[in-house]
N, C-alpha and C positions, 0 to 999 in steps of 0.2 A: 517760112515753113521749109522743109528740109524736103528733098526729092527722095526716089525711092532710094537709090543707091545712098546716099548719106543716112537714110533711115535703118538702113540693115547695119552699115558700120559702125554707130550709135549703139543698136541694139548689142550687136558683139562685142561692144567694147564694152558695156556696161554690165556682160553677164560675166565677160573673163573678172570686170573686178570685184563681181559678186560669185564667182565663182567658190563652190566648198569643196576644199580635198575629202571625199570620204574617206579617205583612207589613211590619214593623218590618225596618230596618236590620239586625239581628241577627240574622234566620230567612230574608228572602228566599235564594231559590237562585236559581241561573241562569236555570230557566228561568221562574219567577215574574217575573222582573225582564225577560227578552224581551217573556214575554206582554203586564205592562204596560205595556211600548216600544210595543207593536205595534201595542194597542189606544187606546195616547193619540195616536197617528200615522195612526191610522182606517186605518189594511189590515186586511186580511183573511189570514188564514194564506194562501191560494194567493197572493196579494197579493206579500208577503215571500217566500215561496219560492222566486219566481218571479223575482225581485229579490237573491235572494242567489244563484240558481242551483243549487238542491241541488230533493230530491225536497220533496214536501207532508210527507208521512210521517216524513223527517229533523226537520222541522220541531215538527210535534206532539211527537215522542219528545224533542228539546228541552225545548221548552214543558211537558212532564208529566215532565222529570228522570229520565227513561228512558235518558238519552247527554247526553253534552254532544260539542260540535264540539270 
């Protein structure tokens, strides 16, 4: 049986190699992929909304894949 300290480094080793990039090509969603549009473009969510012409709120529900447009 493994002590505590060899139980936690087990655990960490086994999540890094179960680990999932969300943010790889393969996982982003839509709205992962606005948010980082939004945030490499320096707006602000009222920013863009304001710019696309829809509500703040449409916006976030986007952004957190609650709806898509």
């Amino acid at each position: 049986m493994l002590g505590n300290e060899d139980q936690v480094e087990h655990f960490i080793t086994t999540m890094k190699q179960n680990e999932i990039n969300w943010y790889s090509g393969e996982t982003t969603t839509f709205g992962d992929r606005l948010a980082g549009a939004r945030e490499a473009s320096g707006m602000t969510q009222r920013q863009l909304a304001k710019n696309l012409g829809i509500k703040l709120s449409t916006l976030k529900n986007w952004e957190h894949d609650v709806s898509e447009p």
